[in-house]
N, CA, C and O atoms as CSV, one atom per row, in Angstrom:
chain,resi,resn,atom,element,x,y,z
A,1,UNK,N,N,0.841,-1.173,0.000
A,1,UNK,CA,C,0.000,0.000,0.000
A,1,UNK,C,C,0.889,1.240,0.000
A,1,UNK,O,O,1.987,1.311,0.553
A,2,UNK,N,N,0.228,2.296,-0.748
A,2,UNK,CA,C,1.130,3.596,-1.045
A,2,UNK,C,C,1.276,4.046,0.230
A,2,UNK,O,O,0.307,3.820,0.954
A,3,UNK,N,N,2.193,4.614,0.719
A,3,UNK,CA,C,1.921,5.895,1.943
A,3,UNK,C,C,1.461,7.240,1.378
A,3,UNK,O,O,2.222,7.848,0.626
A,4,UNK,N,N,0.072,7.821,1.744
A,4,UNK,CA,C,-0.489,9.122,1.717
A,4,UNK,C,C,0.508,10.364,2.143
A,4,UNK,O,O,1.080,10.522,3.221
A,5,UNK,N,N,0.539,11.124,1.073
A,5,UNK,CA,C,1.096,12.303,1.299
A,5,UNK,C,C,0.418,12.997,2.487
A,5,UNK,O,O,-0.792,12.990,2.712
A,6,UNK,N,N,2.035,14.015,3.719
A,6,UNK,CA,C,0.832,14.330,4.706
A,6,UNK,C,C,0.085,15.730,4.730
A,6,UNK,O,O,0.344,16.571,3.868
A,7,UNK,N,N,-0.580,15.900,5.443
A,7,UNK,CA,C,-1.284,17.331,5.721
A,7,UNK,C,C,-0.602,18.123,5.668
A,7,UNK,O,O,0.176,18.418,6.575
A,8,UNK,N,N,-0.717,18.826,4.349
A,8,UNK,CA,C,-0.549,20.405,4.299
A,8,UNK,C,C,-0.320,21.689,5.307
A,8,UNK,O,O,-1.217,22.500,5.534
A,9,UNK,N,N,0.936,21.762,5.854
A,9,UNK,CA,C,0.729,22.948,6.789
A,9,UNK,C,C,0.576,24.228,6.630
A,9,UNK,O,O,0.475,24.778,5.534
A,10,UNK,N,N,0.543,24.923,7.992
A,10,UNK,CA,C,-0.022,26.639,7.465
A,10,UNK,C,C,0.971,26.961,6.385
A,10,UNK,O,O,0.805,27.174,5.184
A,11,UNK,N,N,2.060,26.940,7.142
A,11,UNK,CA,C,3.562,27.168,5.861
A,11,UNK,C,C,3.061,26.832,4.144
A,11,UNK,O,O,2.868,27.479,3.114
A,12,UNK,N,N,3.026,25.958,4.427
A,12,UNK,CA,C,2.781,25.664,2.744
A,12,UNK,C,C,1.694,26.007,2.029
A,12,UNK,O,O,1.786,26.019,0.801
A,13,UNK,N,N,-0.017,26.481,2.922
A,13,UNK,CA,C,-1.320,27.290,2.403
A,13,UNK,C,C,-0.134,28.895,2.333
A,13,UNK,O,O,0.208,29.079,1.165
A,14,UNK,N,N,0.184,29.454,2.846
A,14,UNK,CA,C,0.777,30.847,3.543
A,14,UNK,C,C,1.677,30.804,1.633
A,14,UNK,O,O,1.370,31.611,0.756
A,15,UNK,N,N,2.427,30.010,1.501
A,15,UNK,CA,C,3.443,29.753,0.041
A,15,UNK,C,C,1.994,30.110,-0.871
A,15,UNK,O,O,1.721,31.118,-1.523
A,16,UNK,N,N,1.191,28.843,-0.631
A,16,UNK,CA,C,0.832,28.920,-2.169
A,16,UNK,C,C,-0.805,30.247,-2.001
A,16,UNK,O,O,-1.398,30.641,-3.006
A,17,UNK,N,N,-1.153,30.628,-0.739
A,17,UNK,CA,C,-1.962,31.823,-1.362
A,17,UNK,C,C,-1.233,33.231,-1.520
A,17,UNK,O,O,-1.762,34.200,-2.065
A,18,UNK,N,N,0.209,33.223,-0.906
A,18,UNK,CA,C,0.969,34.204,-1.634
A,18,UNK,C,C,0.926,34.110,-3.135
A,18,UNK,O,O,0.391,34.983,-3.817
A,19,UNK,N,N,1.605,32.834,-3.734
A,19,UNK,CA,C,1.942,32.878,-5.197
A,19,UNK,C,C,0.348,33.031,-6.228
A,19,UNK,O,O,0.089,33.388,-7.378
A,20,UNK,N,N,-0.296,32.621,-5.250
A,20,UNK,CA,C,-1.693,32.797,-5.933
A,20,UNK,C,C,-2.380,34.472,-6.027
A,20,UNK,O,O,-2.868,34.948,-7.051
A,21,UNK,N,N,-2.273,35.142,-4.765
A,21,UNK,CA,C,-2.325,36.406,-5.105
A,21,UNK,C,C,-1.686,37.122,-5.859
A,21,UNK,O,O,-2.134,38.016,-6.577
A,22,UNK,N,N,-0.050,36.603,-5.690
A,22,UNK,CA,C,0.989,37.583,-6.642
A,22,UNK,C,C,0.263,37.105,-8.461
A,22,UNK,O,O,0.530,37.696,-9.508
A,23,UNK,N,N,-0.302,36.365,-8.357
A,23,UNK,CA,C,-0.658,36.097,-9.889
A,23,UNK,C,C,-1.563,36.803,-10.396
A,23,UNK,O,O,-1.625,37.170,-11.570
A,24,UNK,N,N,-2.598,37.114,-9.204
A,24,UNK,CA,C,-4.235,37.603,-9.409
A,24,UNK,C,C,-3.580,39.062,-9.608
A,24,UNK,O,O,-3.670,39.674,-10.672
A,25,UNK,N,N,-2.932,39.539,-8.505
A,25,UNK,CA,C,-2.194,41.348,-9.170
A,25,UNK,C,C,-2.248,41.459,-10.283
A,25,UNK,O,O,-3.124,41.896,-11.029
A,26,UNK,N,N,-0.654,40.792,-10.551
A,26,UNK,CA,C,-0.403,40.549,-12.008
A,26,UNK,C,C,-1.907,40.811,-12.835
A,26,UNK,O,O,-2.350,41.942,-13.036
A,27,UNK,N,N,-2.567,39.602,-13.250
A,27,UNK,CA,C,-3.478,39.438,-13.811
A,27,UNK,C,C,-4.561,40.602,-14.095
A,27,UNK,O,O,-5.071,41.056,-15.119
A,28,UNK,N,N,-4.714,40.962,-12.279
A,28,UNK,CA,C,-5.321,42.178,-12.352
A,28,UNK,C,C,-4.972,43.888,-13.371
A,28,UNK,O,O,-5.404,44.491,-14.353
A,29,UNK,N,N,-4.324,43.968,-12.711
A,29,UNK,CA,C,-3.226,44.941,-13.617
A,29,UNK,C,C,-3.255,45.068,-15.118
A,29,UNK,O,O,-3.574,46.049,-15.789
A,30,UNK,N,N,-2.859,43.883,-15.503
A,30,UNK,CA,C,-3.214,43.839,-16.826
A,30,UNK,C,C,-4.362,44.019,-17.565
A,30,UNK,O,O,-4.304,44.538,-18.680
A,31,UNK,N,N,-5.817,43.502,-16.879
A,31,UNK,CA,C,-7.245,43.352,-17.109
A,31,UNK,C,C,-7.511,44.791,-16.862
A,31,UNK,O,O,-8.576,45.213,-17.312
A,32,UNK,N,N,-6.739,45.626,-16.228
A,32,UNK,CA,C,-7.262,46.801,-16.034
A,32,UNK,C,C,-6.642,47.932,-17.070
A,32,UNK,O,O,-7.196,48.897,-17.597
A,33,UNK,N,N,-5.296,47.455,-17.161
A,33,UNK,CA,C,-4.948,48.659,-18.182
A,33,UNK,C,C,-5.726,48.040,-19.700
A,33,UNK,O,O,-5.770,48.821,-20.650
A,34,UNK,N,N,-6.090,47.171,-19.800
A,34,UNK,CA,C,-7.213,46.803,-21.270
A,34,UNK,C,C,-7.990,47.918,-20.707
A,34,UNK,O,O,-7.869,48.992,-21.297
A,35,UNK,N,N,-8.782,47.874,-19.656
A,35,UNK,CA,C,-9.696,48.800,-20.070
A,35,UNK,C,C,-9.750,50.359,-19.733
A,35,UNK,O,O,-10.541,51.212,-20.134
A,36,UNK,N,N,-8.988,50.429,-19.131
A,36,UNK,CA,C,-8.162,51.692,-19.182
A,36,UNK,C,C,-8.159,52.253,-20.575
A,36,UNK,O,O,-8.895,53.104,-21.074
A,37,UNK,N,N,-7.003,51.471,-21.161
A,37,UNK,CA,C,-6.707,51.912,-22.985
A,37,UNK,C,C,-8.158,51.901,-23.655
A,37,UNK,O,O,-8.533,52.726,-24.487
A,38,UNK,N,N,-8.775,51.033,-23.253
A,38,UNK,CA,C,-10.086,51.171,-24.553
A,38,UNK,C,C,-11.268,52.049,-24.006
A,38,UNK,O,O,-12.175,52.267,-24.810
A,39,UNK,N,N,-11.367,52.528,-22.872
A,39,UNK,CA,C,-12.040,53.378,-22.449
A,39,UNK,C,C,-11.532,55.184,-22.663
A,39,UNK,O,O,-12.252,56.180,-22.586
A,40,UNK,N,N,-9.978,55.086,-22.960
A,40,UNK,CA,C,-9.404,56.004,-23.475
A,40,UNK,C,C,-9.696,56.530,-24.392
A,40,UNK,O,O,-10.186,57.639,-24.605
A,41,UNK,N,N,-9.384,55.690,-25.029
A,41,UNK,CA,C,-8.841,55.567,-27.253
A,41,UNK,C,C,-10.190,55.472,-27.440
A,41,UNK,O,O,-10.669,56.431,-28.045
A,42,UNK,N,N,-11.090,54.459,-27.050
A,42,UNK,CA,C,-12.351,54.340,-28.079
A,42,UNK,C,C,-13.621,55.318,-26.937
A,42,UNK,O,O,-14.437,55.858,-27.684
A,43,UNK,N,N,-13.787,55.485,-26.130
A,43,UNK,CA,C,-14.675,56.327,-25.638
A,43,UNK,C,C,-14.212,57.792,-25.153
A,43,UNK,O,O,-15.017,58.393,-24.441
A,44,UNK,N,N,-12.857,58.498,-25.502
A,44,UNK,CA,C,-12.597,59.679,-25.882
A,44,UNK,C,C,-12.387,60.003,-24.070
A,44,UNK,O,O,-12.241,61.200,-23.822
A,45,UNK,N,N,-12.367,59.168,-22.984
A,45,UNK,CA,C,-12.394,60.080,-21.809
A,45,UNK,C,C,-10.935,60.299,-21.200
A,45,UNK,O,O,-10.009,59.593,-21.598
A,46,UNK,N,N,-10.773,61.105,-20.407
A,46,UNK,CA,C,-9.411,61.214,-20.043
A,46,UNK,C,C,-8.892,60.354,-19.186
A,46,UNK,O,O,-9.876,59.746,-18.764
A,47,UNK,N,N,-7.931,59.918,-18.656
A,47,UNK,CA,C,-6.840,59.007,-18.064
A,47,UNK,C,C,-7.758,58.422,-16.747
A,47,UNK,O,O,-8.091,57.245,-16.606
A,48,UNK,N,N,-8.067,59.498,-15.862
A,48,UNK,CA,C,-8.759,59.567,-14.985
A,48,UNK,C,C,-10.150,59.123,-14.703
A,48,UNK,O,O,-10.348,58.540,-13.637
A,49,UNK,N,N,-10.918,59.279,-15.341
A,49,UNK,CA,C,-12.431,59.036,-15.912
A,49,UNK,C,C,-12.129,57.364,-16.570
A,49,UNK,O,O,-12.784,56.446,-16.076
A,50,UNK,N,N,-11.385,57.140,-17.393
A,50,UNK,CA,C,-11.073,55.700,-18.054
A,50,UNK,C,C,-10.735,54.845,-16.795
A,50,UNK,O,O,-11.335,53.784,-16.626
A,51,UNK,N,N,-9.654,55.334,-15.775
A,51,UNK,CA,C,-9.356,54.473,-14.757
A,51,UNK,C,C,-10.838,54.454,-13.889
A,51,UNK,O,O,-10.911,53.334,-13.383
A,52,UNK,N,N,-12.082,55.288,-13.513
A,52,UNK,CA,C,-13.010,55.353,-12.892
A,52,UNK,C,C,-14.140,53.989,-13.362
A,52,UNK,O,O,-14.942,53.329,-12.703
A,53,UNK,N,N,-13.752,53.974,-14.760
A,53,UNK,CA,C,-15.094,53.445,-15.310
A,53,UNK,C,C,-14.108,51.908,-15.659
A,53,UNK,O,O,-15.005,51.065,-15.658
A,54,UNK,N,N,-13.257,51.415,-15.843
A,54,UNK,CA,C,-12.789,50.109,-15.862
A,54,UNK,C,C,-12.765,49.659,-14.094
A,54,UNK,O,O,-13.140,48.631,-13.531
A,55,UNK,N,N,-12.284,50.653,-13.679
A,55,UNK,CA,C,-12.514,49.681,-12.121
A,55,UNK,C,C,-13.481,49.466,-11.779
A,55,UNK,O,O,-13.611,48.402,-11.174
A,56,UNK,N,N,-14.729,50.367,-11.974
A,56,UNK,CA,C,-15.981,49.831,-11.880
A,56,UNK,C,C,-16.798,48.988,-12.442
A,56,UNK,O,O,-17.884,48.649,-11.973
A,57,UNK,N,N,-16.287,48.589,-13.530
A,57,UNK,CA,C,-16.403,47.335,-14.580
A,57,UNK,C,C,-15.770,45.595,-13.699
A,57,UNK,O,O,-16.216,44.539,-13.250
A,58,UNK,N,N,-14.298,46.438,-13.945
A,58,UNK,CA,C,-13.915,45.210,-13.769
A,58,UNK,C,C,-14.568,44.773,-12.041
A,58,UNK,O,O,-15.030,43.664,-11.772
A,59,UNK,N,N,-14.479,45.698,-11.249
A,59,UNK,CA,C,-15.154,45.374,-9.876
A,59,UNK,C,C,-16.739,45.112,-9.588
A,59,UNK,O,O,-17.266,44.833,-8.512
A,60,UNK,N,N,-17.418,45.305,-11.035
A,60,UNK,CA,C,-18.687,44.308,-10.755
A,60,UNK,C,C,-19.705,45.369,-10.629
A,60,UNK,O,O,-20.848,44.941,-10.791
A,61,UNK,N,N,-19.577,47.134,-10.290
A,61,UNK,CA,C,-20.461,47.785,-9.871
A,61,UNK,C,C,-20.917,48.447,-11.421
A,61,UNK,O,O,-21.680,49.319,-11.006
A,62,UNK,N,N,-20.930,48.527,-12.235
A,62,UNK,CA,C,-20.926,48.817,-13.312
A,62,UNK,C,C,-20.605,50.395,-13.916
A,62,UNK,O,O,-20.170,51.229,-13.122
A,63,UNK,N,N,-20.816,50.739,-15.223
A,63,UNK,CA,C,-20.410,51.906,-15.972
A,63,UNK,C,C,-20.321,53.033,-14.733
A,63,UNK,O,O,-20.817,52.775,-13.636
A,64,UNK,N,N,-19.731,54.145,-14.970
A,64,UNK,CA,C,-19.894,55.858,-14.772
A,64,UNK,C,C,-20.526,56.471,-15.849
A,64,UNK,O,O,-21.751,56.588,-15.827
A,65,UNK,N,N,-19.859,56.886,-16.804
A,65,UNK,CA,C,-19.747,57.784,-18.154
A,65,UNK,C,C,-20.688,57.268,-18.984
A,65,UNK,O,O,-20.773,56.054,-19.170
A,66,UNK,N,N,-21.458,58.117,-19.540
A,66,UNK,CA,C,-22.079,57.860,-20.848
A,66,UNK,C,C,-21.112,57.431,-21.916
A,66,UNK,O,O,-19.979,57.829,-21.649
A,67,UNK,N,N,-21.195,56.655,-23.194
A,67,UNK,CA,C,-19.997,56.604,-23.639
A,67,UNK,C,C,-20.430,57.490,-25.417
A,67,UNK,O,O,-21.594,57.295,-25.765
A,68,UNK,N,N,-19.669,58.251,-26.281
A,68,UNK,CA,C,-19.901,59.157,-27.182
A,68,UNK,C,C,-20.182,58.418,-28.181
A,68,UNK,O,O,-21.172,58.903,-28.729
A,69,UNK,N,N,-19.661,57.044,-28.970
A,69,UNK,CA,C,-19.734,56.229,-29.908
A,69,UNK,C,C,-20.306,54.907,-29.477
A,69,UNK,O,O,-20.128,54.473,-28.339
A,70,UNK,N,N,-20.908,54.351,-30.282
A,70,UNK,CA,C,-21.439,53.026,-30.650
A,70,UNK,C,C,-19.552,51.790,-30.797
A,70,UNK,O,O,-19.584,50.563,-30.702
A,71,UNK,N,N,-18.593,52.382,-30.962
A,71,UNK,CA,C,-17.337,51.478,-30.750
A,71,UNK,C,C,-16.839,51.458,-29.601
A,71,UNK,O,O,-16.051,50.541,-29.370
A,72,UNK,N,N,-17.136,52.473,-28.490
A,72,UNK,CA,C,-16.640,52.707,-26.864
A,72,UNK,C,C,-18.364,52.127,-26.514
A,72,UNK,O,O,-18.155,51.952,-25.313
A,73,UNK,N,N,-19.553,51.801,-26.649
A,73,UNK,CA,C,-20.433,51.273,-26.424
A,73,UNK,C,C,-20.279,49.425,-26.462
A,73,UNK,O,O,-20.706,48.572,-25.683
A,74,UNK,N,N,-19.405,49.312,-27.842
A,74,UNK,CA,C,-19.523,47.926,-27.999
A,74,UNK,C,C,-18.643,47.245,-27.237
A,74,UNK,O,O,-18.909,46.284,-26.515
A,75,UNK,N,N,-16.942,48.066,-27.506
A,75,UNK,CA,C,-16.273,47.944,-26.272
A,75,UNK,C,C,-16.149,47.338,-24.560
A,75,UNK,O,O,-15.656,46.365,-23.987
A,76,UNK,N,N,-17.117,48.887,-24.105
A,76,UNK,CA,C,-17.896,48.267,-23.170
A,76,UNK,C,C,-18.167,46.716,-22.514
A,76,UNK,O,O,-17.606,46.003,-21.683
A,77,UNK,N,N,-19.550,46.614,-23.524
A,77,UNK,CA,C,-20.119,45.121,-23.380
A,77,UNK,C,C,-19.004,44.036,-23.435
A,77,UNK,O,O,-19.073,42.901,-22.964
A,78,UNK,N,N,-18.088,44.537,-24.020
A,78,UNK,CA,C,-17.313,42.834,-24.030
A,78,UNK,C,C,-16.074,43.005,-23.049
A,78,UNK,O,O,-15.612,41.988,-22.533
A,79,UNK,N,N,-15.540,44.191,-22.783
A,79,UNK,CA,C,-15.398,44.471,-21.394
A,79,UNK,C,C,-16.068,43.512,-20.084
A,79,UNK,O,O,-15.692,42.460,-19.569
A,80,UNK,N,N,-17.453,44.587,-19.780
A,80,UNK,CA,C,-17.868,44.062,-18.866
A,80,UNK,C,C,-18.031,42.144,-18.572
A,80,UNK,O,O,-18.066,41.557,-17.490
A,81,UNK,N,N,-18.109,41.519,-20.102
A,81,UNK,CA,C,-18.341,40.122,-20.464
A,81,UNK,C,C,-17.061,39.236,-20.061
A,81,UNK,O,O,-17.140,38.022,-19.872
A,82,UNK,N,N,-15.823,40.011,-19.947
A,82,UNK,CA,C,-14.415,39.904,-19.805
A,82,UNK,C,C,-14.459,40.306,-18.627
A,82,UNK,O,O,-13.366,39.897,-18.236
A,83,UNK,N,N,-14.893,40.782,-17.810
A,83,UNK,CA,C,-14.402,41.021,-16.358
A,83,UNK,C,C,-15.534,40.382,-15.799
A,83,UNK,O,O,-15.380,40.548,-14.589
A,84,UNK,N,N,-16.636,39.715,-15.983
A,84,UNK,CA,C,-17.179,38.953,-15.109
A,84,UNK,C,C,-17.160,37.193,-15.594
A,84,UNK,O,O,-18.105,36.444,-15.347
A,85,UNK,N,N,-15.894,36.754,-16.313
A,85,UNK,CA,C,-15.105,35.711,-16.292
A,85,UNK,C,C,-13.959,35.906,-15.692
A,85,UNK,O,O,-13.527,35.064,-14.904
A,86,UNK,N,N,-13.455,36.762,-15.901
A,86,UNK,CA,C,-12.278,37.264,-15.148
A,86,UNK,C,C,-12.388,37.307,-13.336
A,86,UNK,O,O,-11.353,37.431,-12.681
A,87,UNK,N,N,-13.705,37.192,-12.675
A,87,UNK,CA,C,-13.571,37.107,-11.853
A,87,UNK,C,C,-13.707,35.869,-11.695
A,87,UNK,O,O,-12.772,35.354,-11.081
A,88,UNK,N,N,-14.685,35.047,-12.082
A,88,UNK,CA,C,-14.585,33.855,-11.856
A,88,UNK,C,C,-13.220,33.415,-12.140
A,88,UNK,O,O,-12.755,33.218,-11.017
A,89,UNK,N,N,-12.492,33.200,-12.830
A,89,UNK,CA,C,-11.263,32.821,-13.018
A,89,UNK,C,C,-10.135,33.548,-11.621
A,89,UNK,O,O,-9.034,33.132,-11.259
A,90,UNK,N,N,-10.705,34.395,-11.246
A,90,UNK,CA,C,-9.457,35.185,-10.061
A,90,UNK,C,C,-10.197,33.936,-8.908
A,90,UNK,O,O,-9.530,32.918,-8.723
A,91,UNK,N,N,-11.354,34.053,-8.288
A,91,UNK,CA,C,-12.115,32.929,-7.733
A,91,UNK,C,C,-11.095,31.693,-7.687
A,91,UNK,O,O,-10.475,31.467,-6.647
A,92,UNK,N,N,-10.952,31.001,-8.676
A,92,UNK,CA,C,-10.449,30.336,-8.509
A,92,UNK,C,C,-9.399,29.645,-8.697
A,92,UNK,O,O,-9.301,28.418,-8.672
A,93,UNK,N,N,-8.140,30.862,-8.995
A,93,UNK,CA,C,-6.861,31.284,-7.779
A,93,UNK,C,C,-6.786,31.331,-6.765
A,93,UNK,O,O,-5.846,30.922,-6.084
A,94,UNK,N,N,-7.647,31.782,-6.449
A,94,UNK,CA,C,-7.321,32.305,-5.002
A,94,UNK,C,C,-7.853,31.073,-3.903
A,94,UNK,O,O,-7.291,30.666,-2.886
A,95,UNK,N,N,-9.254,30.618,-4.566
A,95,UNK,CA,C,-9.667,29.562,-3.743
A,95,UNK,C,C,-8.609,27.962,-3.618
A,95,UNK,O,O,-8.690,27.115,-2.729
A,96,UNK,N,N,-7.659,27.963,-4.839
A,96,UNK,CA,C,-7.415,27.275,-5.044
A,96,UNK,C,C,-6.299,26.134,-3.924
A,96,UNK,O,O,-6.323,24.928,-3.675
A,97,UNK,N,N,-5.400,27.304,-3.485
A,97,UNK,CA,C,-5.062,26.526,-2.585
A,97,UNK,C,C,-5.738,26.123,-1.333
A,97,UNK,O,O,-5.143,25.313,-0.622
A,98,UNK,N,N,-6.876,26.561,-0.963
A,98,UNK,CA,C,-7.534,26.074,-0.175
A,98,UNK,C,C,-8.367,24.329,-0.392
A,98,UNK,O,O,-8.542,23.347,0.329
A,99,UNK,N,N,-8.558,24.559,-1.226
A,99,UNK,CA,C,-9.079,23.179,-2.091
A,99,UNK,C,C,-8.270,22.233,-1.883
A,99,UNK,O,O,-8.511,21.219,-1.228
A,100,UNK,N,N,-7.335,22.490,-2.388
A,100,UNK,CA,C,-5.777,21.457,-2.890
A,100,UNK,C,C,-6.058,21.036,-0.927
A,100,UNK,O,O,-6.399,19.892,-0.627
A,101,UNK,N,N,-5.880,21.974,0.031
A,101,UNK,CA,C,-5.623,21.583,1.315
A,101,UNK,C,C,-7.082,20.846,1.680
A,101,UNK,O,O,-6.992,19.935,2.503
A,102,UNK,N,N,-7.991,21.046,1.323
A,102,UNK,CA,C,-9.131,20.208,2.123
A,102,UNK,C,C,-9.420,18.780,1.322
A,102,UNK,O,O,-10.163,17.841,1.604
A,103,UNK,N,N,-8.532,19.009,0.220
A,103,UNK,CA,C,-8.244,17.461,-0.716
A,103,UNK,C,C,-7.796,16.649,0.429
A,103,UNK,O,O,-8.455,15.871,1.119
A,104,UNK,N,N,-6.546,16.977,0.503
A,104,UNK,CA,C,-5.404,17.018,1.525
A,104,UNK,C,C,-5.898,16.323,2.606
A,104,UNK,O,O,-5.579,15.152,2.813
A,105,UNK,N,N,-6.698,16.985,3.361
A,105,UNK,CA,C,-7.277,16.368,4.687
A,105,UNK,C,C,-8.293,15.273,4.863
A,105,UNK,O,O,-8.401,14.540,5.846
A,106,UNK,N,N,-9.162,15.266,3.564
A,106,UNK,CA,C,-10.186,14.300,3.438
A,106,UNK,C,C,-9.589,12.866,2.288
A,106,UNK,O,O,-10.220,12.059,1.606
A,107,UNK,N,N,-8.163,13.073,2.509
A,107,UNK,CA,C,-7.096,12.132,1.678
A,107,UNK,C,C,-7.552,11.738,0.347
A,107,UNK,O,O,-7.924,10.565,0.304
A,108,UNK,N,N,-7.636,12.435,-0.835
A,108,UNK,CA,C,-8.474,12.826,-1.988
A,108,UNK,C,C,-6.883,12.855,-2.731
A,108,UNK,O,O,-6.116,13.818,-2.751
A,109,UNK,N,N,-6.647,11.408,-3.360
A,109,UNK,CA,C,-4.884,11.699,-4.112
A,109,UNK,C,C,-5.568,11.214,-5.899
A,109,UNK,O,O,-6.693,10.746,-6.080
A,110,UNK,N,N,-4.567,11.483,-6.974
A,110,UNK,CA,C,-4.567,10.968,-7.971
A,110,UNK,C,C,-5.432,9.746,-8.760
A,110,UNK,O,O,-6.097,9.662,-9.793
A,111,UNK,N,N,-4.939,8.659,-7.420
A,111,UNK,CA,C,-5.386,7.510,-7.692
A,111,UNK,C,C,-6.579,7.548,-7.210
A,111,UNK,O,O,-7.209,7.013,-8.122
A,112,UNK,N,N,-7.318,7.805,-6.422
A,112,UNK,CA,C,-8.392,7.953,-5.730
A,112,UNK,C,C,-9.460,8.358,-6.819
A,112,UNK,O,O,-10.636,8.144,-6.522
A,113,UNK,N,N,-9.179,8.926,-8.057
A,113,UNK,CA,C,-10.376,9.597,-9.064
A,113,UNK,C,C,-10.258,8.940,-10.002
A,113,UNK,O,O,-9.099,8.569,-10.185
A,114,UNK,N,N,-11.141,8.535,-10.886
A,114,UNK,CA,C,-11.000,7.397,-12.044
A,114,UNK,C,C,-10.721,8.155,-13.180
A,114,UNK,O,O,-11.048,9.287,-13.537
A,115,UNK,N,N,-9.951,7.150,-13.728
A,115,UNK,CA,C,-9.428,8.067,-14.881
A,115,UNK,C,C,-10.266,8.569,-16.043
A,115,UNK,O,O,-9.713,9.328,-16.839
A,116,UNK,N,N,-10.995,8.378,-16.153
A,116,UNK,CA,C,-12.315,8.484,-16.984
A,116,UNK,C,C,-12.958,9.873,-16.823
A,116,UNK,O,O,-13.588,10.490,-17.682
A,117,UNK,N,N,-12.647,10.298,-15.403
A,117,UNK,CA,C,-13.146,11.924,-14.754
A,117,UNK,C,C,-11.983,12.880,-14.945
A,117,UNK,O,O,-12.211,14.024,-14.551
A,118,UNK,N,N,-10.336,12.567,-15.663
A,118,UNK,CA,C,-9.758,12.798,-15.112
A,118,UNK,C,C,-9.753,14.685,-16.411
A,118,UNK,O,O,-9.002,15.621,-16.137
């Protein structure tokens, strides 16, 4: 019989929801200057106003600004369509090492799942 890998300590949740946040930044950051730039360039607003209305996008509360064109309108929508996968996807980063650890505890390994699910 195999020996079970053991329980996950704080140390090693503490490792991996660091590397998991440092990713979601990252990630973040990037998802934001998209809409930063296209709230710029295609809806004409200034630096300030563009950073107002993507964080409120990407954070779920929706638009500020009216937008001047039907291309900073369409924009928009696939924006907002992109930041509410985008959260689900940050979700589950972040949840992730928690998972991996309650695998962990309820002894949930490789072999344990049929390969058929895999």
């Amino acid at each position: 019989m195999k020996k079970r890998k053991s329980f996950p300590n704080v140390a090693e949740l503490a490792r991996g929801m660091t590397q998991s946040l440092m990713v979601v930044v990252i990630l973040t950051a990037i998802a934001l200057f998209i809409g930063v730039s296209g709230y710029h360039w295609l809806g004409r607003l200034s630096w300030v106003d563009s950073l107002l209305n993507a964080s409120m996008i990407l954070g779920g509360m929706g638009p500020v600004d009216i937008l001047p064109n039907n291309a900073a309108k369409v924009f928009a929508s696939l924006y907002a369509l992109f930041s509410g996968l985008f959260f689900i996807a940050v979700m589950g980063l972040i949840l992730g090492p928690i998972t991996h650890m309650v695998m962990h505890k309820f002894h949930v390994d490789d072999e344990d799942i049929p390969k058929d699910s895999r």
